[in-house]
N, C-alpha and C positions, 0 to 999 in steps of 0.2 A: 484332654478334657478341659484344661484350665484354658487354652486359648478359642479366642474365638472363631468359628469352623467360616470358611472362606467362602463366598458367595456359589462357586461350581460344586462345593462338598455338598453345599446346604439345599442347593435344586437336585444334585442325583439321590440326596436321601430321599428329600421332596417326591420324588419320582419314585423312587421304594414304597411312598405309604408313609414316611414320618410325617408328622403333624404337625411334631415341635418342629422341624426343619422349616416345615411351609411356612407359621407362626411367624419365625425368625423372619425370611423372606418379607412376609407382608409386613413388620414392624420398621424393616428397614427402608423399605419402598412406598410405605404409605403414604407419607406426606408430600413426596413428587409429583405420584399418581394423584391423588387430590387435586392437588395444583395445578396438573396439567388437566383433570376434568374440568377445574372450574374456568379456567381459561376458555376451552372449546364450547362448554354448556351454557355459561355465565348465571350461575344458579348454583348457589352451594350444597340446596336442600337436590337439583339433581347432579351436582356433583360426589357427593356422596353413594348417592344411590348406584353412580355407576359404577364408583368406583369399587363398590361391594359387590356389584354382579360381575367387574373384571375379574376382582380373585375370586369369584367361585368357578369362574371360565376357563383360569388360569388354572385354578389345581384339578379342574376338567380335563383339559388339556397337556399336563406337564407330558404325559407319555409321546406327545408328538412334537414336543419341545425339542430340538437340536443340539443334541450333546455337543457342549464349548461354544457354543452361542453364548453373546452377553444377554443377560436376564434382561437386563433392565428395557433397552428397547423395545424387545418383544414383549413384556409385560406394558408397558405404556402406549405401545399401539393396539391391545385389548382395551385397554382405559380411554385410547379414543375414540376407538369404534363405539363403545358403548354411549359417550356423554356425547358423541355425534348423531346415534340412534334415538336416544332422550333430546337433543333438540329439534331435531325433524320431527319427532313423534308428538313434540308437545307444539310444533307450529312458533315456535316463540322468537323472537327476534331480543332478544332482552339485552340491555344499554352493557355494555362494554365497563367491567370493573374489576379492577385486581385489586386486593388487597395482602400486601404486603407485609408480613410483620417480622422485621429485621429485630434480633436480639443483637442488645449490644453487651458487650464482657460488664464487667461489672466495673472495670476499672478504665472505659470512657468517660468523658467529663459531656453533662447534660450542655444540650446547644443552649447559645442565648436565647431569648426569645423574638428578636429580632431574625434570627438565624433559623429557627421552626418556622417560622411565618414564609419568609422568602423560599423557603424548602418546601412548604407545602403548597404556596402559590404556581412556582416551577412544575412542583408535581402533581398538580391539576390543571396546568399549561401540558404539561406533556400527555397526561391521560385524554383531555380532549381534542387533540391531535390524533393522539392513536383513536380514537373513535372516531374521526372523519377517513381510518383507512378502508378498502372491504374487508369483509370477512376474511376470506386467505390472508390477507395480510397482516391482517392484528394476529390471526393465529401463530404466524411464523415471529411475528416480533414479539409475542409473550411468549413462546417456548424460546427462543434464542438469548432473549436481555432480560427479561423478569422473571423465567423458572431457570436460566441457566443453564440449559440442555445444549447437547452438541449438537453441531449439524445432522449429525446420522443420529442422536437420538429425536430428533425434529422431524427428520425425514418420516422415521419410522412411526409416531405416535401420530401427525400427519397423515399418513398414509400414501406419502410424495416420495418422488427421487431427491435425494441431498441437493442435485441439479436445479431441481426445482425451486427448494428451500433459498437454493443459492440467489438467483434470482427475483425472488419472490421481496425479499431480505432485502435486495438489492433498490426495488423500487419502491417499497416500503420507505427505506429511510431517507430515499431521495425526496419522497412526500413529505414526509416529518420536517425533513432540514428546510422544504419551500414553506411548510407552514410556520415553523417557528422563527 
């Protein structure tokens, strides 16, 4: 009881009817799932919204969940389909924007201000690049380098073969490197 229950313990409770189990789950995967809605939707107000109607999809579903499956990509490819369904449904083409919010420990030293400036000019050099890629592509390049996701978990929130991803990734940043 004093340690904490491991992500397979906490889905077959999940799957019993625990609630706290589920709770647990979605405190730990929430902020991915987020992240990886607001990437596919570009809208936090429906990133949000999907990402609430994934876990009640998920805890719909946990019973046809895959005992020893990893949670996580199959929860994040309900989080895509959803904030996929919220963008087609809503028609919206909306501007391409990640925001990022990296904590730093406490015990980094603040950049100069010389050193913020060229940092945020670079990183509005590289945001408008990834906006001149298509859609497929900015999606593979924010799940892979700005949410961090694996190939297979890309794949699967995607809804592509890793193959695909592979590729995709590929000509992606051969874009990038001509534009920048």
């Amino acid at each position: 009881m004093g340690r904490p229950r491991l992500e397979r313990e906490l889905v077959a409770h999940a799957r019993r009817g625990d609630l706290d189990a589920f709770e647990q789950l979605v405190r730990e995967h929430q902020g991915i799932a987020f992240r990886t809605a607001y990437v596919i939707s570009g809208s936090a107000a429906d990133a949000e919204e999907a990402v609430q109607d994934a876990f009640v999809k998920a805890h719909r579903a946990l019973g046809r969940f895959r005992t020893g499956a990893p949670f996580r990509p199959w929860l994040l490819a309900i989080v895509a389909n959803e904030a996929r369904n919220r963008r087609r449904s809503a028609a919206r083409r909306a501007r391409f924007e990640v925001h990022l919010a990296e904590e730093r420990s406490s015990g980094d030293a603040a950049p100069s201000p010389e050193a913020a400036l060229l940092a945020g000019e670079q990183r509005s050099q590289l945001l408008a690049a990834i906006e001149t890629l298509g859609e497929e592509q900015r999606q593979v390049v924010a799940c892979r380098h700005l949410l961090g996701l694996t190939e297979r978990e890309t794949a699967a929130a995607l809804g592509c073969r890793p193959g695909t991803v592979k590729s995709r990734l590929s000509r992606a940043l051969a874009h990038l490197e001509a534009e920048l």
